[in-house]
Backbone as JSON, one array per atom type, in Angstrom:
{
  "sequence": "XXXXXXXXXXXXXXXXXXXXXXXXXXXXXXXXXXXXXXXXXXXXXXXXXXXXXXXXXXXXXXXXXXXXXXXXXXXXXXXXXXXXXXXXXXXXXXXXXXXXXXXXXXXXXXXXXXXXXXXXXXXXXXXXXXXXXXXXXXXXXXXXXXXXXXXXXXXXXXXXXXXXXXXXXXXXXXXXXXXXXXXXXXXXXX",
  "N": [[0.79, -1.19, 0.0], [2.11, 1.27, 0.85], [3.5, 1.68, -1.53], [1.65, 2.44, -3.87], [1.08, 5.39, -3.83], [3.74, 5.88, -4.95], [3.86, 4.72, -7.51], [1.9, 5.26, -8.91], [2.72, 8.1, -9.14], [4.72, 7.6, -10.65], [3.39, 6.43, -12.72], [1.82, 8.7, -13.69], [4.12, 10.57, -14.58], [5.21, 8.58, -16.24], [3.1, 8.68, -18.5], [2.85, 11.7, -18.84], [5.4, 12.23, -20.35], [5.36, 10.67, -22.57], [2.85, 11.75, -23.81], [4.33, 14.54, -24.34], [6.76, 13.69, -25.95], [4.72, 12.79, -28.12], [3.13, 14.74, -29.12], [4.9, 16.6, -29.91], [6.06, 16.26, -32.0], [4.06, 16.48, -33.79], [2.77, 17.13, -36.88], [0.39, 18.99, -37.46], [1.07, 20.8, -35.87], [1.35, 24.14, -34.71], [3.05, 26.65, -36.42], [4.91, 28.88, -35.62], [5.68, 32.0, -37.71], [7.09, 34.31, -39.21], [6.44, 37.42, -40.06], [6.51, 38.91, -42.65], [7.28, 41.55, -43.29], [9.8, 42.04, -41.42], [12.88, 41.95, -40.32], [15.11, 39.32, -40.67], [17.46, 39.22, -39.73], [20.14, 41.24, -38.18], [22.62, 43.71, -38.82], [25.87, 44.99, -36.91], [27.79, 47.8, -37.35], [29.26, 46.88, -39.61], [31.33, 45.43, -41.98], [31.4, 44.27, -45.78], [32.76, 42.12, -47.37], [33.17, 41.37, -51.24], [34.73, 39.02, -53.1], [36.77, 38.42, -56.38], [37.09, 35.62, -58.92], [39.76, 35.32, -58.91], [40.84, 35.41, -56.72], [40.42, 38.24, -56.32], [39.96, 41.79, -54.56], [36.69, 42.92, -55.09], [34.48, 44.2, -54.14], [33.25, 46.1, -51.39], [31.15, 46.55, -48.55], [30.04, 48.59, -46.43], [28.81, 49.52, -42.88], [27.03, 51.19, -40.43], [24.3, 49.95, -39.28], [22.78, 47.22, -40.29], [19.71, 45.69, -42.04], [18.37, 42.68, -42.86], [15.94, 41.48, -45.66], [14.45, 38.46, -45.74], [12.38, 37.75, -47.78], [12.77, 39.4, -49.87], [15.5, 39.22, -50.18], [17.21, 41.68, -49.84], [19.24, 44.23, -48.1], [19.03, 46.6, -45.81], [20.91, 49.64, -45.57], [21.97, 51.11, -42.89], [23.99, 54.83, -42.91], [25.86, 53.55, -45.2], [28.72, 52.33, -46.92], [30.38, 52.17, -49.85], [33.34, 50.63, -51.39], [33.78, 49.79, -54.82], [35.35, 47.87, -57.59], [36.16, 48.19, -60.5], [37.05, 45.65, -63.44], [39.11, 46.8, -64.51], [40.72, 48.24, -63.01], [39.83, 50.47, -61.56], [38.15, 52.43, -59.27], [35.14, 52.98, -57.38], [33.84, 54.77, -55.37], [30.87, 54.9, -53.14], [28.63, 56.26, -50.5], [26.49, 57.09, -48.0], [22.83, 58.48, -45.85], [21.27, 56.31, -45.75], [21.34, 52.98, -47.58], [20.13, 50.49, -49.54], [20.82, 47.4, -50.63], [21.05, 44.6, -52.84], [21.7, 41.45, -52.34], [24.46, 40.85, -54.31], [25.43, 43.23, -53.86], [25.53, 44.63, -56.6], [23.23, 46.3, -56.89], [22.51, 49.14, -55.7], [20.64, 51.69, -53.95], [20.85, 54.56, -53.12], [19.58, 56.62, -50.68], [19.72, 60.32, -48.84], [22.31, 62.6, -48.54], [23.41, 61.7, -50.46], [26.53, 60.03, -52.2], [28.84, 59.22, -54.97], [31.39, 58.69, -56.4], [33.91, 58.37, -58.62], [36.63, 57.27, -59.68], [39.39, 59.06, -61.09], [41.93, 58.02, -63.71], [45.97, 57.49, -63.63], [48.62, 58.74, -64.92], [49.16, 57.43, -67.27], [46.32, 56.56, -67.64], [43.0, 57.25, -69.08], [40.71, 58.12, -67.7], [38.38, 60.36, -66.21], [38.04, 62.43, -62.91], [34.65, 61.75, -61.58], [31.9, 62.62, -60.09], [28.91, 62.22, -58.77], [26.33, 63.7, -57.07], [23.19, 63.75, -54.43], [19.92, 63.72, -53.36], [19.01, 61.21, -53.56], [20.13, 58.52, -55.36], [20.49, 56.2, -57.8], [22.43, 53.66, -58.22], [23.98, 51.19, -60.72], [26.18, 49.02, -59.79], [27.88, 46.87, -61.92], [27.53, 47.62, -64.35], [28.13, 49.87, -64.72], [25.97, 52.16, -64.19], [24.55, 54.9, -63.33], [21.78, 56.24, -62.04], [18.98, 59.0, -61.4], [15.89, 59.94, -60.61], [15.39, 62.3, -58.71], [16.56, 66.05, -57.82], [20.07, 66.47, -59.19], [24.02, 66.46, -58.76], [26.73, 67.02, -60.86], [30.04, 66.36, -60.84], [32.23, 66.57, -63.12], [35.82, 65.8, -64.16], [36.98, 69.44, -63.79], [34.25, 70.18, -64.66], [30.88, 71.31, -64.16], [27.68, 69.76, -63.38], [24.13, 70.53, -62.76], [20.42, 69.34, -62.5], [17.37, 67.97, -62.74], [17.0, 65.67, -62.86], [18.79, 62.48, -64.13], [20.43, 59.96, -65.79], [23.17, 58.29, -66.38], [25.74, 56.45, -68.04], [28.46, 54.64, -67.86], [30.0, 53.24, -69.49], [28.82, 53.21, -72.05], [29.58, 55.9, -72.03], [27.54, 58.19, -72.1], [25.5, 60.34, -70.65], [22.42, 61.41, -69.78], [20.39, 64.3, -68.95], [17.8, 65.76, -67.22], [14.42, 67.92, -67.29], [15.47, 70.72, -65.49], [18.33, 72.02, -66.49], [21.16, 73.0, -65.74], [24.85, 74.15, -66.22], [28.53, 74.55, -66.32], [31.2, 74.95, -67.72], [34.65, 74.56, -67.33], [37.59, 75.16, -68.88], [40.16, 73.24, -69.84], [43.13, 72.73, -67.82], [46.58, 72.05, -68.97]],
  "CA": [[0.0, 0.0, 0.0], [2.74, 2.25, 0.78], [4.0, 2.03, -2.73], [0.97, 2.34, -4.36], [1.11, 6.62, -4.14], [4.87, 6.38, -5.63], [3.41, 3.91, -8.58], [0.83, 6.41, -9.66], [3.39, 9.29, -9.8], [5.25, 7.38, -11.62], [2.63, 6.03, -14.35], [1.75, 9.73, -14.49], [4.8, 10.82, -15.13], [5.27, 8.39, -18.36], [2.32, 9.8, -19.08], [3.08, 12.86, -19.76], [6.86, 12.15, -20.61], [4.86, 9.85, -23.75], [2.44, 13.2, -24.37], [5.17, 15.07, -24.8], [6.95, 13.07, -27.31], [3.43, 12.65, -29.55], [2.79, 15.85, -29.51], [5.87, 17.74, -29.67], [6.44, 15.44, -33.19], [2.35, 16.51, -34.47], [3.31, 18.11, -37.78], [-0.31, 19.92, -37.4], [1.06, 22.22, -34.37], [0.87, 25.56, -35.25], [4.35, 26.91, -36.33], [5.58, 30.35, -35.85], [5.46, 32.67, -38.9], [7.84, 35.69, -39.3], [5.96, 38.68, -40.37], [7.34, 38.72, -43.75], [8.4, 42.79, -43.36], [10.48, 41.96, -40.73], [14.23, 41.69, -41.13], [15.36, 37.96, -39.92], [19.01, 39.21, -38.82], [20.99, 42.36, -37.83], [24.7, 43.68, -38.35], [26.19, 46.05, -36.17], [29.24, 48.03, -37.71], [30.04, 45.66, -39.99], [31.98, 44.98, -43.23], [31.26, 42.47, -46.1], [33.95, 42.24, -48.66], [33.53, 40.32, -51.77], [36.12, 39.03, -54.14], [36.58, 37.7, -57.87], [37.2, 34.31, -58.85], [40.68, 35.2, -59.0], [40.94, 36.46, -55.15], [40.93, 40.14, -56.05], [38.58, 42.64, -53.75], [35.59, 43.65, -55.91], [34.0, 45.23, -53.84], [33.08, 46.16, -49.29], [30.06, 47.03, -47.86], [30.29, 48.69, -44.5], [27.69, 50.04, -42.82], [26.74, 51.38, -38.98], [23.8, 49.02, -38.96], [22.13, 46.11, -41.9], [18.94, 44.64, -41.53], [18.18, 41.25, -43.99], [15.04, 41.26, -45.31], [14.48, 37.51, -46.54], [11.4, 37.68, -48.81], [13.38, 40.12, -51.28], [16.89, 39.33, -50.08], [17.77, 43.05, -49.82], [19.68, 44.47, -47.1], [18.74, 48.06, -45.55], [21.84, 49.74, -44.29], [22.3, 53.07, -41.9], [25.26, 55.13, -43.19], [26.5, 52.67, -45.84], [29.88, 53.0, -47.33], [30.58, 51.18, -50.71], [33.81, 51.09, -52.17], [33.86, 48.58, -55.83], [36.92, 47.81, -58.38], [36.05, 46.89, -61.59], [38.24, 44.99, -64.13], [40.24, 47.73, -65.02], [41.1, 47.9, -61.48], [39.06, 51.69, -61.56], [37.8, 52.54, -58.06], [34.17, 53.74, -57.43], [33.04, 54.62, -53.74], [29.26, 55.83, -52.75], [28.09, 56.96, -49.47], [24.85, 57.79, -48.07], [23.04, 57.95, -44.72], [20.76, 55.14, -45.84], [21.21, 52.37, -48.38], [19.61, 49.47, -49.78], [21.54, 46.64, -51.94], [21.0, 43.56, -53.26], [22.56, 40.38, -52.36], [25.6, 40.54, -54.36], [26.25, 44.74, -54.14], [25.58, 44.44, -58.23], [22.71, 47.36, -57.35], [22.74, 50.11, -54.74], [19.69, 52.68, -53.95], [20.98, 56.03, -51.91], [19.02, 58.09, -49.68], [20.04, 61.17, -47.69], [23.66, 63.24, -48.91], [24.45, 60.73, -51.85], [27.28, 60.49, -53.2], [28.9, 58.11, -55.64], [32.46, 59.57, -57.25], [34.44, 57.53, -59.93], [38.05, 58.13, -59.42], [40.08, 59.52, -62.4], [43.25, 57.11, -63.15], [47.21, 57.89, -63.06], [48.99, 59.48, -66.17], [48.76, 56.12, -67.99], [45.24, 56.0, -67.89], [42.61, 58.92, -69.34], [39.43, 58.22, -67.17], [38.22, 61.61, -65.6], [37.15, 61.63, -61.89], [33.33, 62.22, -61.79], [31.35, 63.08, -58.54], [27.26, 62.19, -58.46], [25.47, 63.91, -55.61], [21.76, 63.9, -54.89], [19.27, 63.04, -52.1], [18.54, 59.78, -54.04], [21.01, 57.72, -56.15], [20.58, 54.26, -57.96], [23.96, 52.71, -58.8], [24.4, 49.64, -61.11], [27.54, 48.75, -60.26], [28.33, 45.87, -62.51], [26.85, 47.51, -65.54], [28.65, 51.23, -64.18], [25.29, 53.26, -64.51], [23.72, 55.52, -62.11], [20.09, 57.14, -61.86], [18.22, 59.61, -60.45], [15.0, 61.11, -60.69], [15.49, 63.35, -58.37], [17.38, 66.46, -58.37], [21.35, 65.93, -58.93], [24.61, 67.2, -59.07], [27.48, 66.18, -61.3], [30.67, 67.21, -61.09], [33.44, 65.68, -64.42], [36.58, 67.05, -63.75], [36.34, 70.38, -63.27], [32.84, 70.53, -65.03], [29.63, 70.97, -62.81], [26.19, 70.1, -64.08], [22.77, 69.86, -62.18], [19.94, 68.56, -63.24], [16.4, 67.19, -62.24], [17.11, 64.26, -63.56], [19.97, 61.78, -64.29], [20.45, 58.66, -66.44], [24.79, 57.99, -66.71], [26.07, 55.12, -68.48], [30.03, 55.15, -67.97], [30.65, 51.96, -70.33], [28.56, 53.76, -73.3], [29.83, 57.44, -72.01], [26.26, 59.16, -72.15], [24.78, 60.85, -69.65], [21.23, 62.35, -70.04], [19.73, 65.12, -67.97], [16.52, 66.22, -67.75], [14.63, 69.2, -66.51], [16.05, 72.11, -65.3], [19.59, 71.44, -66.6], [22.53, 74.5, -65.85], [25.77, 73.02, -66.39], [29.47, 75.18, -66.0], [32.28, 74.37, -68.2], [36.09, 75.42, -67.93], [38.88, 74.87, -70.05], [40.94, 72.37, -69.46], [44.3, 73.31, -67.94], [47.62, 71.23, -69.04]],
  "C": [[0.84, 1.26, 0.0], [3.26, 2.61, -0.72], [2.64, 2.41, -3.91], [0.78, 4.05, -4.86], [2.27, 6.72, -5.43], [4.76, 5.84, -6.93], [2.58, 4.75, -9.76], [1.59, 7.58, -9.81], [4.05, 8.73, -10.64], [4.42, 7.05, -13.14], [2.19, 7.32, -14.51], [2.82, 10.85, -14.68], [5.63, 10.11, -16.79], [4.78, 8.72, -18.62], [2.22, 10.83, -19.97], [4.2, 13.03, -20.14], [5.97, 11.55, -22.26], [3.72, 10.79, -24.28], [3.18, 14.12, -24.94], [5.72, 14.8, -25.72], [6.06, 12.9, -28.48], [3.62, 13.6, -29.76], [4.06, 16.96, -30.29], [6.52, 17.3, -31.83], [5.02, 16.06, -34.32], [2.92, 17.55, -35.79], [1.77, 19.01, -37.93], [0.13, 21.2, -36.19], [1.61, 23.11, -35.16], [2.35, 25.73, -35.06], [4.19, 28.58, -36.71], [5.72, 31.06, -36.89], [6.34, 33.77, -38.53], [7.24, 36.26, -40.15], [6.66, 39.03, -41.63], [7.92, 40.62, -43.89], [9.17, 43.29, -41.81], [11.75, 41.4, -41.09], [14.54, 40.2, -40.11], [16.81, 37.88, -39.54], [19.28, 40.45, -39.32], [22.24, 42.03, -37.73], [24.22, 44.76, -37.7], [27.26, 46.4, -36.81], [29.42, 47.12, -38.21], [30.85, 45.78, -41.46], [32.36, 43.91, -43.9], [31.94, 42.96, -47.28], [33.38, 40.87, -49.78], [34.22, 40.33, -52.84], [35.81, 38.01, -55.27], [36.99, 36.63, -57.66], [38.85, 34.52, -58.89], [41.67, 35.4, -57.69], [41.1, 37.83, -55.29], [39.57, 40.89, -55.38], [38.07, 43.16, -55.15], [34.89, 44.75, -55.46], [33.99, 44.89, -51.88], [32.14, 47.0, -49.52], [30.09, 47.78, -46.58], [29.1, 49.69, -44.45], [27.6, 50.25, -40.88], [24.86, 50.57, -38.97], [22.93, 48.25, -40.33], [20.64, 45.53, -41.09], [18.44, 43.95, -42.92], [16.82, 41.18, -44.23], [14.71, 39.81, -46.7], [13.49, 37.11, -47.72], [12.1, 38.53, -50.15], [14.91, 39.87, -51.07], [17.98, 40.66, -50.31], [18.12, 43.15, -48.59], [19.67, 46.27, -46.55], [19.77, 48.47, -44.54], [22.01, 51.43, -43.89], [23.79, 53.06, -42.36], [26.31, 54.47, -43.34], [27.98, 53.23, -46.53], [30.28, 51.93, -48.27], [31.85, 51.71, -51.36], [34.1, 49.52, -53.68], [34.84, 49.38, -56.53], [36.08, 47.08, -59.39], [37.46, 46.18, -62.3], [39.85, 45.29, -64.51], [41.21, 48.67, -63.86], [40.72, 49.76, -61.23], [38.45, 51.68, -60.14], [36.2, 53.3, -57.4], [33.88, 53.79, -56.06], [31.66, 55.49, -53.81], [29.33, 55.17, -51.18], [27.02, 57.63, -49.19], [24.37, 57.88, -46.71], [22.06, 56.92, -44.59], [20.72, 54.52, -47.35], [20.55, 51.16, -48.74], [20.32, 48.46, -51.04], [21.06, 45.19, -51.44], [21.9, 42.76, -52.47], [24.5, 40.35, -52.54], [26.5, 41.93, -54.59], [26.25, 44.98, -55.71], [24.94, 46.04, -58.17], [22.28, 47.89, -56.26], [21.53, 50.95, -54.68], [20.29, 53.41, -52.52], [20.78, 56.58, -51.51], [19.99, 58.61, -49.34], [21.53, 61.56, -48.18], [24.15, 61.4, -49.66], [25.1, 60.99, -52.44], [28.42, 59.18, -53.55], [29.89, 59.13, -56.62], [33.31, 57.95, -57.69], [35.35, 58.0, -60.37], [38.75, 57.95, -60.68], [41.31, 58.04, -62.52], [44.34, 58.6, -63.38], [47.25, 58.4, -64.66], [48.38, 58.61, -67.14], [47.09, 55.91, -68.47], [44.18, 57.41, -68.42], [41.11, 59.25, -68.51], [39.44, 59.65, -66.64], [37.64, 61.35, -64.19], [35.72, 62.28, -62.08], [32.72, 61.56, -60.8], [30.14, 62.79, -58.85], [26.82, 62.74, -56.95], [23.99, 64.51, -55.99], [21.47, 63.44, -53.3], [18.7, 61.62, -52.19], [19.7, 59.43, -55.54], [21.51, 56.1, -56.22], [21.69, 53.86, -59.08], [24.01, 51.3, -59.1], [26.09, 49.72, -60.53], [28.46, 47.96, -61.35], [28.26, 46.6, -64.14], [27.63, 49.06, -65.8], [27.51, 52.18, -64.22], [24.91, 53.75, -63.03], [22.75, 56.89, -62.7], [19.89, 57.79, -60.9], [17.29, 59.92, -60.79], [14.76, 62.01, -59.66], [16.64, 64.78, -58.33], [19.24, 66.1, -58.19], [22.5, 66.98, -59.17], [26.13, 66.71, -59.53], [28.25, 67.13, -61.52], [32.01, 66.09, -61.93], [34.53, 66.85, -64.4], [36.82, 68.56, -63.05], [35.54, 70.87, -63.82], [31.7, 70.12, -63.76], [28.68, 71.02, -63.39], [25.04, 70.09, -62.74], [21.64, 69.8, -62.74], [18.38, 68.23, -62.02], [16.31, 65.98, -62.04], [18.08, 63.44, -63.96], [19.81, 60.77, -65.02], [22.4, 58.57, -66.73], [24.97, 56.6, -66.74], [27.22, 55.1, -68.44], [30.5, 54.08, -69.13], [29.97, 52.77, -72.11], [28.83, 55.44, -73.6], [28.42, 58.41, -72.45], [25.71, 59.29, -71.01], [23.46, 61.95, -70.66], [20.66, 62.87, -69.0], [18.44, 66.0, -68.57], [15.65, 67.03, -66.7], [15.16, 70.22, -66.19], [17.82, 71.97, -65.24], [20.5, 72.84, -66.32], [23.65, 73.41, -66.04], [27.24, 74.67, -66.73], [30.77, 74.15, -66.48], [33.35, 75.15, -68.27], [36.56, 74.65, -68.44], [40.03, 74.15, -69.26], [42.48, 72.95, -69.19], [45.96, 71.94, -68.64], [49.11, 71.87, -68.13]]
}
């Protein structure tokens, strides 16, 4: 008789030790859902480098904070800092105090003091440097273009345009501006 209490805790402890296991296995139990405009991971200060198939830096990301958002695989970053290398080992950096890029940094969107300059080369080489600033600026990188529709301000060498409007292709050398265009040309010194 005395054992008869400690018998019954025990058969209701398999019990519910053998509840637990059914249940916990029930592929109907209700599973958790993430809010699909919610970001599913945070950087802090961080920097994401990636490199060609040959090991050379292509390009770095850095940013004072990222958040991932996995339904579009975009990344929203506070006062981003991009600097990319293309082939010709040419150097482009943009800066903003909020960005948004893709996956593989291919395509950039710049809120807030944008700016996206495209550094001249050395004697050897004849590129010019050329400055983009705007309160919005969308940078292909891969492709070299950059957009705006809002207003902009481009400075090629020491030429300065602004503009309502933007469309720059650096691989086909055209830029189109549109709207209220002024634009300030000197003479080249040697």
């Amino acid at each position: 008789m005395l054992f008869l209490p400690v018998f019954l805790m025990g058969l209701l402890a398999l019990g519910t030790y053998w509840m637990v296991r059914t249940t916990s296995d029930n592929p109907t139990a209700p599973v958790l859902m993430q809010h699909p405009n919610q970001p599913d991971y945070l950087m802090h200060s961080f920097s994401v480098k990636t490199f060609g198939s040959g090991g050379d830096l292509r390009s770095e990301v850095q940013g004072k904070l990222a958040r991932h958002f996995p339904q579009t695989g975009w990344l929203d970053i506070e006062e981003i800092r991009i600097r990319s290398y293309d082939q010709n080992g040419y150097v482009t950096t943009a800066s903003a105090q909020r960005g948004l890029t893709n996956q593989d940094g291919s395509e950039v969107q710049l809120t807030g003091d944008a700016i996206v300059v495209r550094e001249g080369g050395n004697a050897s080489k004849a590129q010019v440097r050329t400055e983009y600033r705007g309160e919005f600026l969308h940078a292909f990188m891969d492709t070299e273009q950059v957009t705006s529709h809002r207003p902009v301000e481009l400075r090629r060498g020491n030429d300065v345009f602004t503009a309502d409007q933007m469309d720059f292709d650096n691989v086909q050398q055209v830029i189109t501006l549109q709207g209220r265009v002024r634009g300030t040309l000197l003479p080249h010194t040697k």
